[in-house]
MARNUBA-151530 format. One line per field, with one value per residue (C-alpha): residue in three letters; x, y, z. Coordinates in steps of 0.5 Angstrom, whole numbers, plus 2048, in hexadecimal, padded with zeros to 3 digits. Example, Ala and Ser with C-alpha at 12.3 -4.5 7.8 and 13.67 -1.06 7.14 Angstrom:
BEGIN
residuo = ALA_SER
xx = 819_81B
yy = 7F7_7FE
zz = 810_80E
//
This chain:
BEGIN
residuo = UNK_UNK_UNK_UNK_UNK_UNK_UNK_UNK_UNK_UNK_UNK_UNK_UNK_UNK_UNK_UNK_UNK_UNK_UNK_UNK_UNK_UNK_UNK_UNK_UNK_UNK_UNK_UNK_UNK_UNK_UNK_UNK_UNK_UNK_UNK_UNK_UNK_UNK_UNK_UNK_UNK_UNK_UNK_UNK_UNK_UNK_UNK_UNK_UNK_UNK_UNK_UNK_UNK_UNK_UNK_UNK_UNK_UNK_UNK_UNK_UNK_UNK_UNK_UNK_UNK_UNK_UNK_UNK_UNK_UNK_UNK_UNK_UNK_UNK_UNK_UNK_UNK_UNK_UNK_UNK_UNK_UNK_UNK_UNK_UNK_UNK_UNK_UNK_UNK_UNK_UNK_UNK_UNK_UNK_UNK_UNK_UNK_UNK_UNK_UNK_UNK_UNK_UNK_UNK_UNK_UNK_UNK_UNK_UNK_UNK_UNK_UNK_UNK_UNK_UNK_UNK_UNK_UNK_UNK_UNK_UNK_UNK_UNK_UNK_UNK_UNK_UNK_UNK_UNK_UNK_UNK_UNK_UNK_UNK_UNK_UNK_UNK_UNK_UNK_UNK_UNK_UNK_UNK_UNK_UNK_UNK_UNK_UNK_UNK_UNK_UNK_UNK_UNK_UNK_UNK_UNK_UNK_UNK_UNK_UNK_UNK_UNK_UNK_UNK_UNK_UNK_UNK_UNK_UNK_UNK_UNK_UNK_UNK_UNK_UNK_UNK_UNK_UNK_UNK_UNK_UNK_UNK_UNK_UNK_UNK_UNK_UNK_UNK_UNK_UNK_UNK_UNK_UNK_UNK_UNK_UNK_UNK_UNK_UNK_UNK_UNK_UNK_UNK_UNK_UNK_UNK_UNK_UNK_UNK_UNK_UNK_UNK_UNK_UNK_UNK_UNK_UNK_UNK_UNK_UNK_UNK_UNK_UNK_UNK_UNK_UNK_UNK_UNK_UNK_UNK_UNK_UNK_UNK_UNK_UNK_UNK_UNK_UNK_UNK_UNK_UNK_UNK_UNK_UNK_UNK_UNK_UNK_UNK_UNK_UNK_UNK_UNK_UNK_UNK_UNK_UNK_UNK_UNK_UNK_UNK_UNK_UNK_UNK_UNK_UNK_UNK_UNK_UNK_UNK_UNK_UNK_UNK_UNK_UNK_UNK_UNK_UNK_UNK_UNK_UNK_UNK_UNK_UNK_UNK_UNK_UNK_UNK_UNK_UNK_UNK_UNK_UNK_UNK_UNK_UNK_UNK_UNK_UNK_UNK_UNK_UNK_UNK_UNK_UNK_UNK_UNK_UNK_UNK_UNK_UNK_UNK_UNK_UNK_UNK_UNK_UNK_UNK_UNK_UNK_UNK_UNK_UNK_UNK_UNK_UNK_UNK_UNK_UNK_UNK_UNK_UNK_UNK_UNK_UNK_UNK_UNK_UNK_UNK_UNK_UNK_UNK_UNK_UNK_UNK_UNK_UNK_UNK_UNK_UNK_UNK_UNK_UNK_UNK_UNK_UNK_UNK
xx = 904_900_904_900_902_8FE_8FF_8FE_8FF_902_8FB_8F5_8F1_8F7_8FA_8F5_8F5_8FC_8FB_8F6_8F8_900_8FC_8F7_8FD_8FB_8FF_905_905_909_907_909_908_90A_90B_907_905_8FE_902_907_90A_907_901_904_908_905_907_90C_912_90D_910_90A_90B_90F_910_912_912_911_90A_905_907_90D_90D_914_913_90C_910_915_911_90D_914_916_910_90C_905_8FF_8FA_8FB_8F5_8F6_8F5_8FA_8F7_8F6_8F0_8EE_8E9_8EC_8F2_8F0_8ED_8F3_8F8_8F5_8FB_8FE_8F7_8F7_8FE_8FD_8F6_8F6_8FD_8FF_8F9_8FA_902_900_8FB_900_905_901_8FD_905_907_900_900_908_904_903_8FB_8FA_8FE_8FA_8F2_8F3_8F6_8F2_8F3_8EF_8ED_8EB_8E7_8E2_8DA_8DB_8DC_8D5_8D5_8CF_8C9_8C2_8BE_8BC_8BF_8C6_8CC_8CC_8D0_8CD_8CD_8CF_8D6_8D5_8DC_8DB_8E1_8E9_8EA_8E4_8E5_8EC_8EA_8E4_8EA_8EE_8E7_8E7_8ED_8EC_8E7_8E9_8EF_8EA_8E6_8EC_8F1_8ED_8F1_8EE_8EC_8E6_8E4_8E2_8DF_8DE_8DB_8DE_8E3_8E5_8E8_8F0_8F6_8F1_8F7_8F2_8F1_8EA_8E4_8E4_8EB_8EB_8E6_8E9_8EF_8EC_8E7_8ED_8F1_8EA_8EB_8E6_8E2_8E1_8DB_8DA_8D4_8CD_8D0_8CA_8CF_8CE_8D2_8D2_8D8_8DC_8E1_8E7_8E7_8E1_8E2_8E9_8E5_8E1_8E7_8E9_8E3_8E3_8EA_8E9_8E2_8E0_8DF_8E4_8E2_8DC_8DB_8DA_8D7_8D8_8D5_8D4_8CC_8CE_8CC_8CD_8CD_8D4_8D1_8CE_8D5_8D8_8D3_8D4_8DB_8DA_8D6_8DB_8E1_8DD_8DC_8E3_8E7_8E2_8E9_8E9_8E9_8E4_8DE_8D9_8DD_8D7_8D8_8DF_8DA_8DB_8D7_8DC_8DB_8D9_8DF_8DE_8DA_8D8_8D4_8CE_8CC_8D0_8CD_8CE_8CB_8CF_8C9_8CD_8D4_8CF_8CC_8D3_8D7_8D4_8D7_8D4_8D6_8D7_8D8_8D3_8D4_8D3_8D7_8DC_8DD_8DE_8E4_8E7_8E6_8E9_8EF_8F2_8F1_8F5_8FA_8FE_905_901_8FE_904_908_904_901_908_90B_911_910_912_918_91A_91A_91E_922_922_920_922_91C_91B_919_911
yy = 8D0_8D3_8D2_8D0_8D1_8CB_8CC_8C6_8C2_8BB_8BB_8B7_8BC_8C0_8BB_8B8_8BF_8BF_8B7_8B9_8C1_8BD_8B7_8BC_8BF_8C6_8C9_8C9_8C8_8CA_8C7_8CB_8C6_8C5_8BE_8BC_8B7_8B6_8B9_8B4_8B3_8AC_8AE_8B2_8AC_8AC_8B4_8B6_8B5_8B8_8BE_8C2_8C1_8C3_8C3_8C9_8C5_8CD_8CF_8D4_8D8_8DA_8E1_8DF_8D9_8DC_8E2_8DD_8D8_8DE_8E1_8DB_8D8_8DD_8DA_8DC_8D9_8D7_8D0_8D0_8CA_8CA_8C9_8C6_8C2_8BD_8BF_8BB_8BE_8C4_8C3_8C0_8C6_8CC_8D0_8CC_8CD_8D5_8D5_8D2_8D3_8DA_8DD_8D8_8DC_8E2_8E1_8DE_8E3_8E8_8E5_8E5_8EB_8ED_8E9_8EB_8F3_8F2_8EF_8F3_8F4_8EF_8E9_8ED_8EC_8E4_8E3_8DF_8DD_8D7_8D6_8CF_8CF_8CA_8CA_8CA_8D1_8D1_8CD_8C8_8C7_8C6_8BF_8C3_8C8_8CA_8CE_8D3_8D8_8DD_8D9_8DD_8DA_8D6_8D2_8CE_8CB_8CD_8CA_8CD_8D4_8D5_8D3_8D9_8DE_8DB_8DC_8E3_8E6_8E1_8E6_8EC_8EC_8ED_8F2_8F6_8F6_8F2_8EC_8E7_8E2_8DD_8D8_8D1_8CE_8C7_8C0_8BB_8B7_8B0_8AC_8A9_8AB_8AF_8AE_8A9_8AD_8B0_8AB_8A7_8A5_8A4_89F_89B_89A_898_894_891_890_88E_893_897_89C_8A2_8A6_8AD_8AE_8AA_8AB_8AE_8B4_8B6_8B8_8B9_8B5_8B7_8B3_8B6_8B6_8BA_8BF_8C0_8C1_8C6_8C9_8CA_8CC_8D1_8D3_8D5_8D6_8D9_8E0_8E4_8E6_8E1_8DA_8D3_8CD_8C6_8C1_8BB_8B9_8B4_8B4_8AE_8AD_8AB_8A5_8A3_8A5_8A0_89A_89B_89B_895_890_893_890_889_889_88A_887_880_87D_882_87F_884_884_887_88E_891_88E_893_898_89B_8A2_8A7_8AE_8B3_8B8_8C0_8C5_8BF_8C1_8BE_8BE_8C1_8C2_8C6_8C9_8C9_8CC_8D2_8CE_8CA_8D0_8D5_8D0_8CA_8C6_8BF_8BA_8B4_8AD_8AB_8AA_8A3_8A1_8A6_8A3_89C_89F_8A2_89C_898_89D_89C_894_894_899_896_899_89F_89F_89C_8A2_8A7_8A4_8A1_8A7_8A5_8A9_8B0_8AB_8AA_8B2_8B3_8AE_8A9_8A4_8A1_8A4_89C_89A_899
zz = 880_887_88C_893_89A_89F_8A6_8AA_8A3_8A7_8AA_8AA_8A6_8A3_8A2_89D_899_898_895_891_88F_88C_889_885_882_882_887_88B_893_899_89E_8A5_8AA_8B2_8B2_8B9_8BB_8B6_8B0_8AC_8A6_8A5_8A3_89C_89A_893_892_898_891_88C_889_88B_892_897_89D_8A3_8AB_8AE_8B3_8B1_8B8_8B5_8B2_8AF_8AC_8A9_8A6_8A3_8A0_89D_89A_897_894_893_893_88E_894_89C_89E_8A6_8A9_8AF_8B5_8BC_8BB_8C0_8C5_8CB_8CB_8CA_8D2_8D4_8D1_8CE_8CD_8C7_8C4_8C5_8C3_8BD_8BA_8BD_8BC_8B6_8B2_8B5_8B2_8AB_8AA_8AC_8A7_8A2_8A2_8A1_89C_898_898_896_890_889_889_884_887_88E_88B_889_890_895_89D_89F_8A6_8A9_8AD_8B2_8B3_8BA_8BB_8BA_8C1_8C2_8BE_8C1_8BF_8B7_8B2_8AF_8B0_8AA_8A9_8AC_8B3_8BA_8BC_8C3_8C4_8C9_8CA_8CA_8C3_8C1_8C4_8C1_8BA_8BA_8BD_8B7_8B2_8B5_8B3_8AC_8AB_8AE_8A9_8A3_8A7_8A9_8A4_89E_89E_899_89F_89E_8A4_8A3_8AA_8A9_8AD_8B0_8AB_8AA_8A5_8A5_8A8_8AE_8B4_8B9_8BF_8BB_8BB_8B6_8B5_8BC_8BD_8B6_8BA_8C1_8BD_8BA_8C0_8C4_8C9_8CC_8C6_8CC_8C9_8CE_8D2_8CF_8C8_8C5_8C2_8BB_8B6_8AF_8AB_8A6_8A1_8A1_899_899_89D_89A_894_897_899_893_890_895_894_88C_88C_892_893_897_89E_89F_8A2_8A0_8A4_8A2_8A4_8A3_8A3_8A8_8AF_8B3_8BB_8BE_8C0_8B9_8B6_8BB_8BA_8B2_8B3_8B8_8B2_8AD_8B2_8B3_8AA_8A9_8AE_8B0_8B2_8B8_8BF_8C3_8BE_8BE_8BF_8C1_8C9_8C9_8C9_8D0_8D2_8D6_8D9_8D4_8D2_8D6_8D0_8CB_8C7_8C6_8BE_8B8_8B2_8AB_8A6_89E_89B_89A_897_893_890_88F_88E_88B_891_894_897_894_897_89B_8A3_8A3_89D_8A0_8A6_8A3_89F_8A5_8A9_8A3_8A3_8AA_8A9_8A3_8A6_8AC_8AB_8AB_8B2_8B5_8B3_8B6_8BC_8BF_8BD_8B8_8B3_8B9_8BA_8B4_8B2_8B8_8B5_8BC_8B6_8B0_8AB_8A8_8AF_8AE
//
């Protein structure tokens, strides 16, 4: 049985790994994570008492609890999700991006490459370290073409200018000391159990409480989407199959404007919930001034995932987005906890954890 480290592993995107990689059977998980506040155990209820799972509460920015959860569980592969990974706070406070997108990898990288040179050449040449990345290190698109690849670095943003020095030194460590490092750089994900400062969860929720649906400048932003599912597909594809040193983009052929995005989740809102006081959900739509560095448009290319790897997405973005939507009406305990904060209390121990 394999086992797999997973950074970040009670997160959105991580955490989706997790459940599919103890629910497929083939592997065993550790899942090394901090518990900030968009990182939770409720989303890994289906899994979080499988005997494939375990669990490890420890910061990937501590050399010490990186070199013990190498010694004790002696992975056959590292998938580094944890991250800082909303633009807004980043603005607001850019050291704790620094410190974790940064120096987490910068230390992870240092432990592994420690771990894996103890390694018997064998065990050494099956090994792999996958990097998760973002396509907004490519910084901003014009109105056509595709990030590939091949496209120059231009981070735009603090988030973004600490996920391109976390893919540097990503890279670097193949290059300089040959650890078997593959990189994913990935569009914008969404699916169930996104903690609902991101777009679309956000406005499910202000659509649903009829409060304003605050779209950033003309709202004429383009992004490529993705559903969690498939670019944890794509991970795992790259994971197994991705050739050591190189890069994989995965897109999800979906590029929509903040504004379209808004209004389709506005008309799902008004199908799904006619009962709702403030319909149509589209008159929440309010226009705010735009966030400093927005990039104007994403876009990936996935030709060269499709051709190495035979990885395309699967779920249409409309279809997509519909199950989304009908995920967070059919999951109201869930949003309660980690908006409200209760589920921190609870691990805190200042509540009783029946509170719901």
């Amino acid at each position: 049985m394999k086992t797999v480290l997973v950074t970040g592993g009670a997160g959105f995107i991580g955490g989706c790994f997790v459940r599919r990689l103890v629910k497929s059977g083939r592997a065993r998980a550790v899942n090394l994570d901090k518990l900030t506040y968009a990182g939770n155990l409720d989303s890994l209820a289906s899994v979080l008492d499988d005997p494939l799972h375990t669990f490890v509460e420890g910061d990937v920015a501590e050399p010490s609890t990186l070199d013990s959860v190498f010694d004790q569980y002696r992975p056959d592969a590292v998938v580094h999700f944890a991250a800082e990974s909303h633009v807004d706070r980043s603005i607001d406070g850019p050291i704790e991006f620094v410190r974790t997108n940064v120096f987490g990898t910068f230390h992870l990288l240092n432990a592994a490459l420690a771990y894996w040179q103890r390694l018997p050449q064998a065990d050494q040449a099956a090994w792999r370290f996958l990097h998760v990345s973002t396509d907004e290190v490519y910084g901003s698109l014009g109105n056509t073409g595709r990030f590939t690849e091949d496209s120059p670095y231009a981070p735009n943003s603090p988030y973004s200018a600490s996920k391109a020095a976390a893919d540097h030194f990503a890279r670097a460590y193949y290059q300089t000391y040959r650890l078997p490092v593959v990189t994913t750089n990935c569009s914008n994900n969404y699916g169930p159990y996104q903690f609902p400062e991101k777009l679309i969860p956000l406005m499910i929720l202000n659509a649903l409480e009829g409060k304003p649906l605050p779209v950033y400048g003309d709202g004429q932003n383009v992004r490529d989407w993705i559903y969690v599912e498939d670019h944890c597909e794509g991970i795992e594809q790259a994971l197994h199959n991705g050739r050591i040193g190189e890069t994989y983009n995965l897109g999800g052929d979906a590029e929509r404007t903040n504004l379209e995005v808004v209004r389709t989740i506005c008309q799902l809102i008004d199908e799904l919930r006619p009962d709702l006081p403030h319909n149509p959900a589209s008159e929440l739509i309010t226009f705010v001034k735009d966030r400093p560095g927005h990039d104007r448009r994403y876009a990936i290319d996935s030709s060269k995932a499709l051709h190495e790897l035979g990885w395309r997405p699967k779920h249409d973005f409309d279809a997509g987005l519909r199950e989304t939507v009908r995920w967070y009406l059919a999951n109201a305990q869930w949003i309660q906890r980690v908006t409200t904060g209760v589920y921190r209390r609870e691990r805190l121990g200042l509540l009783n954890t029946n509170v719901g």
